[in-house]
N, C-alpha and C positions, 0 to 999 in steps of 0.2 A: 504494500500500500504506500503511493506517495506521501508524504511531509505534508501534515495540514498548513493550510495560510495562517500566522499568527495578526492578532491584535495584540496591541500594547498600550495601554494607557500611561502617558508619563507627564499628562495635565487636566485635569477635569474643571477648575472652576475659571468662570467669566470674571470681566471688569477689571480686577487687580488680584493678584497672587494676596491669599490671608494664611498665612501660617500663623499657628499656633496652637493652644490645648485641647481647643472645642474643632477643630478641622483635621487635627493630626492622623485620624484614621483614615479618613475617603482622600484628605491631601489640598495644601494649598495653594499649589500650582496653577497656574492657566493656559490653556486648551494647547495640546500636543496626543498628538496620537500616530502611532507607526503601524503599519502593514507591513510585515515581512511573508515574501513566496519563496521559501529556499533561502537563493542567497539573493534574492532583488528587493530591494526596502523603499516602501513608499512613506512618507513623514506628511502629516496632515496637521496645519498651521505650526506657529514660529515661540508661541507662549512661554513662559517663565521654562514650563517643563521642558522643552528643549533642549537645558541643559543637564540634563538627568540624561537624556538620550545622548548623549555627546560622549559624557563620560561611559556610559555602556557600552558603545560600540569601538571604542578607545581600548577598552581592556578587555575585548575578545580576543581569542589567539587566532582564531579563523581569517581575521580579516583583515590582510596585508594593505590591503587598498578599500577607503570604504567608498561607497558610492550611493548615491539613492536619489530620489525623486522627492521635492519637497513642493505641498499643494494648498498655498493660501484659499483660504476662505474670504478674507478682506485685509484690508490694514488698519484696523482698530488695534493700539500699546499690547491690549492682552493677547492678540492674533500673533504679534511679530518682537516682540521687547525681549525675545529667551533667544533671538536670532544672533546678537554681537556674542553671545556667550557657547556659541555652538561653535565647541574646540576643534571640529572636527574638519570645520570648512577655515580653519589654520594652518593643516599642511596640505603643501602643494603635492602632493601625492597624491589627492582625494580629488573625487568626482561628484561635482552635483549640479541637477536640473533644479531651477525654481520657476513654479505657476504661478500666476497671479492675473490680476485685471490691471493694467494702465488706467490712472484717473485725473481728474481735471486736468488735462493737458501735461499729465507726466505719465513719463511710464513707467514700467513694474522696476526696472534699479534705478532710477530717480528717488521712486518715493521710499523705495528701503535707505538709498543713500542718506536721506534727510534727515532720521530718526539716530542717525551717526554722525551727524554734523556738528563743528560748536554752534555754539556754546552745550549742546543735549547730550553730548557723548566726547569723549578724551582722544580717540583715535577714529580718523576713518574709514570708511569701509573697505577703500582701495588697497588700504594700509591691513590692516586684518586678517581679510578672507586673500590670501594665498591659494588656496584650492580652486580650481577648475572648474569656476562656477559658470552655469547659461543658464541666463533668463529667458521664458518662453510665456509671452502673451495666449491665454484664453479667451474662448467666446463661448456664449450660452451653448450648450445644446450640439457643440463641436467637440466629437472624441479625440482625446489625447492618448495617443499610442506609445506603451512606453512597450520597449524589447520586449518580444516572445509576445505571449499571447494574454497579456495586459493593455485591457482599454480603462481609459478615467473619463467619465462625462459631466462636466460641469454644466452646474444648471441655475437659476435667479432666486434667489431669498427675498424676503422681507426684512429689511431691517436698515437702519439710518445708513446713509453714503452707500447701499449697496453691498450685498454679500454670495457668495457662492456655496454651494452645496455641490456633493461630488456624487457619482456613483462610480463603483470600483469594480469591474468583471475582471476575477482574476480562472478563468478556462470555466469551470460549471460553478464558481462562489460569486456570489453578489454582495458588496458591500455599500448602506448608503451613510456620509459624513453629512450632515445637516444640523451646522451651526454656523454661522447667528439666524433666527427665523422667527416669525412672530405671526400665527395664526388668528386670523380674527376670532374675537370670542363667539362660541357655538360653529363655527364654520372654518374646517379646514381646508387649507391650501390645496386646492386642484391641482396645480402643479406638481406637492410635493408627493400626495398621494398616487401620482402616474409615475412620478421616478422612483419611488420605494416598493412600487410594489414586488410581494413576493420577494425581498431582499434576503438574504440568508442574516445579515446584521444590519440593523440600524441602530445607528450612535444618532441620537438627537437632541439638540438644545433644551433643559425642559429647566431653564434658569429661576420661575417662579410660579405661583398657582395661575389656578383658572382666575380667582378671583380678582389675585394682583394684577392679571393682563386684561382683564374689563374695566377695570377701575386706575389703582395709582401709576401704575407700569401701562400702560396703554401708551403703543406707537414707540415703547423704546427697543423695538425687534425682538423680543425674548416669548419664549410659548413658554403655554401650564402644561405644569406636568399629566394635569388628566386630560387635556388635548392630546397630547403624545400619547399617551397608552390609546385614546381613540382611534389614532391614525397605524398603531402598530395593528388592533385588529383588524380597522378597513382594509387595511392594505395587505394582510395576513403577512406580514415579516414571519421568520423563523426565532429572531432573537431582539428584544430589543435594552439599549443601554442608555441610560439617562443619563445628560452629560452636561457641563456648562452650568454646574452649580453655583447661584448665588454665593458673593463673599462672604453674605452674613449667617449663612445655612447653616446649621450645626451637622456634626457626626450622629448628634441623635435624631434631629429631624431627617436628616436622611437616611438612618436605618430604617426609623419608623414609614416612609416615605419610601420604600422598597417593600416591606412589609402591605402596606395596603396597594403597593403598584400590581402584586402579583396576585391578591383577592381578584383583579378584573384580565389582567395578562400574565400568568406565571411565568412566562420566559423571559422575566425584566429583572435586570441588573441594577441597581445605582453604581454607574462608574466610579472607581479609586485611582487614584496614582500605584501603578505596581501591578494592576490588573493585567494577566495576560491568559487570553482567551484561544484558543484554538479551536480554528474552523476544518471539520473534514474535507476537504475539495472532493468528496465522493455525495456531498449533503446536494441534493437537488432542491429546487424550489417545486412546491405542488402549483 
């Protein structure tokens, strides 16, 4: 039997990285998560966690040369701020792709450059990243072919300045990445429900309740957590993982908050930092 596709979660909360006593189980990090097929590693957004994944692949023995694909979501601080600390795009030894969107008349190394610029940052980015880095512009709804028999499909969010959601076909496994996104209250996204369906994994934003997105949180991009268990039924996923945890969420609201996700969807996870999930690539979707 082939090597299952792994997931990794090495950042789960939005807005700002909250370490400390009440987060230290699920993790204070923000949004990073890794796809590994074998030996081909896909890295989804740039967040504090990044560098956890840096150092991990740093002290493998496997990996003389590392290489991967790395696939913004947007460029909001939490999407991209773990990127000047990802050691890995330090030696010039190393190989990497980054996706993104070009915006307001800049494009995708423009607007990373700027978050490296002074006065915001010490050294810049030209200065830094040594490694073999290519930027590659995406568009809605246009596959991205990375080697073998890996497509990525990026697709339109809700959420302020624009954001991307990915689906990942890696040969018979379907993964969908779906954060930042902000469902109308009672009524979900057509959209995302036509790109998730039948996914083998979805990882979804579910940053705050039903309540908080009709009321105080309305139009700040972010979905309820029971909208997303909605959409894992509609759309019959195989697995689905709550991801993009508010800063203020405690460890116990989110067990408990796992605990009533699976009363309505049993195959829900609340994501942690550390979480690594193995998918069969023999698992079909029904």
């Amino acid at each position: 039997m082939a090597a299952p596709v792994v997931i990794t979660f090495w950042g789960v909360r939005g807005s700002i990285a909250s370490p400390g006593v009440h987060t230290a189980v699920f993790g204070g990090n923000t949004s990073c998560v890794s796809i590994e097929d074998q030996d081909r590693l896909l890295i989804f957004d740039g967040g504090t966690g990044i560098r956890k994944l840096g150092q991990h692949l740093e002290q493998r023995d496997d990996l003389h040369t590392i290489k991967g694909h790395i696939f913004l979501s947007h460029m909001h601080w939490d999407h991209i701020q773990g990127l000047p600390f990802f050691s890995p795009a330090f030696d010039e030894d190393n190989r990497f792709t980054v996706y993104g969107e070009g915006k307001y008349k800049m494009t995708l190394p423009q607007i990373l450059k700027r978050q490296m610029q002074r006065p915001y940052f010490p050294v810049e980015m030209e200065t830094t990243f040594q490694a073999d880095i290519h930027f590659q512009e995406v568009e809605v709804k246009q596959e991205v072919a990375v080697p073998a028999d890996i497509t990525v499909t990026p697709f339109r969010l809700t959420h302020p300045n624009g954001a991307l959601g990915y689906v990942v076909q890696l040969g018979d496994v379907r993964i969908a990445y779906v954060t930042d996104h902000e469902h109308k209250a009672g009524q979900l996204s057509p959209n995302v429900v036509e790109m998730t369906a039948q996914v083998d994994a979805l990882i979804h934003d579910a940053q705050y309740s039903r309540e908080q997105v009709a009321t105080t949180k309305k139009g700040w991009g972010h979905s309820g957590w029971e909208d997303v268990l909605e959409l894992a039924v509609q759309s019959k996923v195989k697995r689905l993982f709550l991801f993009h945890h508010d800063p203020d969420t405690t460890d116990a609201e989110l067990n408990e908050r796992q605990f009533i996700a699976q009363q309505t969807f049993p195959n829900t996870t609340v994501a942690r930092e550390g979480l690594k999930v193995p998918l069969d690539r023999h698992l079909k979707s029904e």
